[in-house]
N, C-alpha and C positions, 0 to 999 in steps of 0.2 A: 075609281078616278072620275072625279067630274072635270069633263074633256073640254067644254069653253070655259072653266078655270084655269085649266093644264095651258092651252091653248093661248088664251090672255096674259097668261105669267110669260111664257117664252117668248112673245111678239113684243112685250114690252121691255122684256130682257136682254133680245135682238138689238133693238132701235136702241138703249139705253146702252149696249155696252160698243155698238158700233159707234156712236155719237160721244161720248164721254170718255171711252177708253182708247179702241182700237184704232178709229183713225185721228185723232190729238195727237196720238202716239208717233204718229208718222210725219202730221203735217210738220210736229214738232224737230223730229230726227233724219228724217227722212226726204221729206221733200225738199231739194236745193233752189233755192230762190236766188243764188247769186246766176247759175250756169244752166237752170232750167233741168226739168229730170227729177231722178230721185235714187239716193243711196240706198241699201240695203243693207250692205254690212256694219252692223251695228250689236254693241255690245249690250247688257242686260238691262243697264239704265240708258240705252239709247243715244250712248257716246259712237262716235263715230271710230270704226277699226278699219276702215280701207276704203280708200276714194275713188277703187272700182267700180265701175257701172255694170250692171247685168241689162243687156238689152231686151230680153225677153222680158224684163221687169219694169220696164219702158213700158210697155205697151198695157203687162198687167196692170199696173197701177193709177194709166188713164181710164183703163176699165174702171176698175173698181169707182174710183172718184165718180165719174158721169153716172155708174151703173145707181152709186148708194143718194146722186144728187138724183138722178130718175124717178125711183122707187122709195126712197126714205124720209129727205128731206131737202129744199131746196136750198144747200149752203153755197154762198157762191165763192168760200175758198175749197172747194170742193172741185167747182167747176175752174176756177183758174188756176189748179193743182192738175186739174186734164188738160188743159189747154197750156201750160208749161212745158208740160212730160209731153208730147203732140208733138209742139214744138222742135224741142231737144232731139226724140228721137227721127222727125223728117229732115232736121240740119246735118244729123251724123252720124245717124246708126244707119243708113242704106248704103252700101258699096255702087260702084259703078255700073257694077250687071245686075242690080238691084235687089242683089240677096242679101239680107241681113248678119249684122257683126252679131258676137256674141256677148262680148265685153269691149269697154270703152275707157279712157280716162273720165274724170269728169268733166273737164271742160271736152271731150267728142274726138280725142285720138284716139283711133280702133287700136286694138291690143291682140283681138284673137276673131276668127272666124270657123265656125263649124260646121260639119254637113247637116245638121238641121235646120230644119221652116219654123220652130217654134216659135222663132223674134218675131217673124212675118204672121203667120196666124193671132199673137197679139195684138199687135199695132193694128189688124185689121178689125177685132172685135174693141179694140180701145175707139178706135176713130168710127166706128159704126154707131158706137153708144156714147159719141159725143155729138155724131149728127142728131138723134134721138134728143139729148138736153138742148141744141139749141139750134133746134131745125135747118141748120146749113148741112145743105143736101151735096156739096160740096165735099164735104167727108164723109159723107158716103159713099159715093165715087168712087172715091183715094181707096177705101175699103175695098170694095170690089175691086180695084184694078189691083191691091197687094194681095188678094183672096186670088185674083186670075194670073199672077206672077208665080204666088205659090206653087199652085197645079203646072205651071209648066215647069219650073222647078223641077217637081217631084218625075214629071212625064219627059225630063228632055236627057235621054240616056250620055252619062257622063257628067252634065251637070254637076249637079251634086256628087263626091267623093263617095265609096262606097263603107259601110263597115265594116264587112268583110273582106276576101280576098272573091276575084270576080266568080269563082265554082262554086262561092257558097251561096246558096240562094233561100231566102227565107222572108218571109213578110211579119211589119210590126203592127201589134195591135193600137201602139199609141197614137200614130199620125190616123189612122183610120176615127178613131175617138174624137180625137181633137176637128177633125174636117166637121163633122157632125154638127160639131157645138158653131163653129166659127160660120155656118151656111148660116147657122137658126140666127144666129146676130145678126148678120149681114142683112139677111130677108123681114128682120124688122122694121129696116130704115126701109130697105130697094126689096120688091116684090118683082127679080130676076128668075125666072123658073128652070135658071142654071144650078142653084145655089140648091131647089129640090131636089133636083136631079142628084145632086153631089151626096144628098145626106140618103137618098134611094143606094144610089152605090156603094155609099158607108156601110148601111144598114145589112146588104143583103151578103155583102163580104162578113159582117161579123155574125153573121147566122151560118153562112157556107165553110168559113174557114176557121176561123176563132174561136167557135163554140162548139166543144166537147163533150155531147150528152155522156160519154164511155167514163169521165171521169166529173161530173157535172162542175164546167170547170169551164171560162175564156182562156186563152192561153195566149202569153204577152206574143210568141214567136213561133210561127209556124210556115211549114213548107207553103213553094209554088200555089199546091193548089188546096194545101188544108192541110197536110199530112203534119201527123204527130212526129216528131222528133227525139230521139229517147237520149238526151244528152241533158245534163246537167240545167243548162240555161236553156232547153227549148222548153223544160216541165215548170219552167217556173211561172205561178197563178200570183199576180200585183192585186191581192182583193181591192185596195183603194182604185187604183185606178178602174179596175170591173167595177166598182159602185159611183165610181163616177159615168163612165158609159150608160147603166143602168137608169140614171136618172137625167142625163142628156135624151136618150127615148126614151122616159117621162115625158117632157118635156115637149120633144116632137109630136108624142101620141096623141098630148092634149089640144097641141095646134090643128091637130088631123080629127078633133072631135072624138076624142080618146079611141080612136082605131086599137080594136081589138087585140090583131095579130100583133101590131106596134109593140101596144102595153104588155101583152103576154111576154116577147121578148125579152124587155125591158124588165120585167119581174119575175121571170126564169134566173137574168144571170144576177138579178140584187140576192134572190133568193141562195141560189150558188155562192156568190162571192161571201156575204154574212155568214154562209156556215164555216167556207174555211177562213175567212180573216176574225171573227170575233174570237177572244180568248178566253175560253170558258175556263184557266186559273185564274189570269189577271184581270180580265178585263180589257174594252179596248181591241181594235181592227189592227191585225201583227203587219208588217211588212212586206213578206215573202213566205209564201207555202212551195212544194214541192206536191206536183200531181198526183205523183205515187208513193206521197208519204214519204220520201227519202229526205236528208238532210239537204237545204236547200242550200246554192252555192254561195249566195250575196252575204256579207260580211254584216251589213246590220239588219241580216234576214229576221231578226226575233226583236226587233225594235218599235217602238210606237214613233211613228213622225203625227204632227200635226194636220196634215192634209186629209189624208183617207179616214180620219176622224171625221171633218168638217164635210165630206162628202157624202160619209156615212149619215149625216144627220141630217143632210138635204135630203134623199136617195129615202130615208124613211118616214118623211113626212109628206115628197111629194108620191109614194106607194098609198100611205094613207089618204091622201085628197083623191085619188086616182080610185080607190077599192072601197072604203071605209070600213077596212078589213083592221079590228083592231090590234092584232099582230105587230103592226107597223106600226102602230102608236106606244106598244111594248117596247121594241127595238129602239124608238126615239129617246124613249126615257133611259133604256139602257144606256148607249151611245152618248146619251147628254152628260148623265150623271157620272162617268168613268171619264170621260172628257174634262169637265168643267173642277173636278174633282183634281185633277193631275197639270192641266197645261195653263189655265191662266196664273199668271203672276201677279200676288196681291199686290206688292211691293212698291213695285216699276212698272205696271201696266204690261199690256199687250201677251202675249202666249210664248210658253217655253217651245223648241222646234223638236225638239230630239230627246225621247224618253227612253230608259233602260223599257226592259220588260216589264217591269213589273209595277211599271208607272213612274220612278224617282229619275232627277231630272239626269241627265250622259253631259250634256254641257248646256250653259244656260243663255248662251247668243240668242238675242231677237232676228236676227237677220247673217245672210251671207249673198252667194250668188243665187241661190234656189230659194233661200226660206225670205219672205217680205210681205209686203201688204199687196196680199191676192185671196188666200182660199178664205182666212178667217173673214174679211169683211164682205167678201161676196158670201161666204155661208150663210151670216147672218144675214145682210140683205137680201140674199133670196128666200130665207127661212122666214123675216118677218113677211115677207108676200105670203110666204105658204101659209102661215097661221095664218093672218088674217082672210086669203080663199077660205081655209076650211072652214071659220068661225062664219062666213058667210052663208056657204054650204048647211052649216049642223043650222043655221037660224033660220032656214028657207024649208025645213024639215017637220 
């Protein structure tokens, strides 16, 4: 393989199908320019099937617009596609105790509210990386003070409704994940040494509790204080989600001048999760494993979604900029090619969400309340950074 060929083909590939495919796709379908915001639920040619709003998708998708106007290219319906969706969700996706809806109409009647902070940690990485395009420190701010909302949120017992019944007591690894990512944003605008503290605390919980050398494994659910749980849903290992963490500290490591211990963590659980998510029949990062090898309980446990693909593909490019351990430039190619092979849509643009196993498509929606314009354009936007790092790296060589 000659690797600044390899290198140059995907960075141009990134830019080229972010810019012509993926987000057209959206600004076209997706982004409401009458009421501000942006649909999701959207059929395979981009027709609209429900003028549901996902609030959490709110916030993704001012992300994505500033993140791919930051680092890609300077479009400025990009930037007033953030500064719409910004809008929209500060008019009427916050409740009065300031926690976030989950769904709205489109014109900003709440419809439903959940015990999760997920709407809130978007909105806060959307408005952080909009102060970042247009240096109004002002949303910054707004960020941090929906980042110091969160936490009390999560810390104010009652608050939030529980999922269980109050005996059960068990800790998840996703909001742990997600704090991580959501400080590192925040700390790019506002250099608050709350924001390190939070992703120290992140960190040292998913070493102490989550991570099971006995079964080399993260694990989504676990007791009080780490304890393994031998129940159906406590064995269940989300590889996508663990190679998403894996390359959030990445990510950290390098801010920290690639710290060691950081990075070793961080390429302990990609190395883990890769063995049990990738499918050495089909191909492709599966959905749900079982720690002990049991049938695992989740219904589309043997399914390819589109995400833990696209994480998969950051998680092993930013290993290779990190190691220049060519393993990781294997795994790219794998990941890429069993990827790009099965979910884009020649047709209609943009990516299938939901694959049988064996690659062919379960149904062929671009969008609902979960699937939208987040993982793929941020993949690729952060993937053309990382090519272009390493090509800088192997030319300094």
């Amino acid at each position: 393989m000659d690797k600044k060929e390899y290198l140059r083909h995907w960075a141009d590939s990134y830019k080229r199908d972010l810019t012509e495919n993926i987000m057209p796709f959206w600004m076209e379908h997706g982004w409401d320019r009458k009421h501000g915001g942006v649909y999701t639920c959207v059929d395979r040619d981009g027709s609209l099937m429900d003028t549901t709003k996902s609030v959490w998708f709110q916030g993704r998708f001012a992300f994505v617009c500033a993140f791919a106007y930051n680092n890609v290219e300077h479009r400025q319906e990009w930037l007033d596609a953030a500064k719409s969706t910004i809008d929209f969700f500060e008019k009427y996706c916050f409740d009065k105790d300031g926690h976030m809806y989950f769904s709205v109409t489109e014109d900003g009647k709440p419809l439903r509210k959940r015990r999760y902070v997920f709407s809130e940690t978007f909105a806060a990485i959307a408005l952080s990386e909009y102060a970042i395009a247009t240096g109004d420190k002002s949303y910054a701010k707004r960020a941090l003070q929906v980042f110091e909302d969160t936490q009390r949120f999560l810390n104010t017992p009652g608050f939030l409704e529980p999922k269980f019944e109050p005996e059960v007591k068990l800790q998840s690894h996703s909001i742990v994940m997600i704090l991580i990512n959501v400080g590192s944003r925040i700390r790019a605008v506002i250099d608050d040494p709350v924001l390190t503290q939070q992703i120290d605390e992140s960190v040292e919980k998913l070493r102490r509790y989550f991570m099971h050398p006995e079964f080399k494994a993260l694990l989504e659910s676990v007791g009080p204080n780490g304890e393994f749980i031998d129940t159906n849903m406590t064995r269940t290992i989300n590889p996508g989600h663990c190679i998403e963490t894996a390359w959030f500290l990445m990510e950290e490591a390098r801010y920290r001048n690639w710290d060691k211990r950081l990075l070793d963590t961080a390429l302990t659980i990609f190395n883990w999760s890769w063995d049990w998510g990738w499918d050495k029949e089909y191909g492709g990062i599966i959905n749900f494993r079982d720690c002990k090898n049991l049938p695992p309980q989740d219904y589309s446990q043997d399914m390819k979604f589109w995400w833990p693909q696209c994480e998969t593909i950051i998680a092993s490019l930013y290993a290779y900029l990190a190691t220049g351990d060519d393993e990781y430039l294997y795994r790219h190619r794998q990941i890429s090619e069993w990827t790009y092979a099965h979910f884009p849509d020649k047709e209609y643009g943009e990516w299938y969400g939901y694959l049988h196993r064996d690659g062919t498509v379960a149904q062929p929606a671009k969008g609902n309340l979960f699937k939208g314009p987040f993982h793929i354009p941020r993949m690729m936007t952060k993937c053309y950074t990382l090519c272009n790092d390493i090509l800088a790296t192997l030319d300094q060589q």
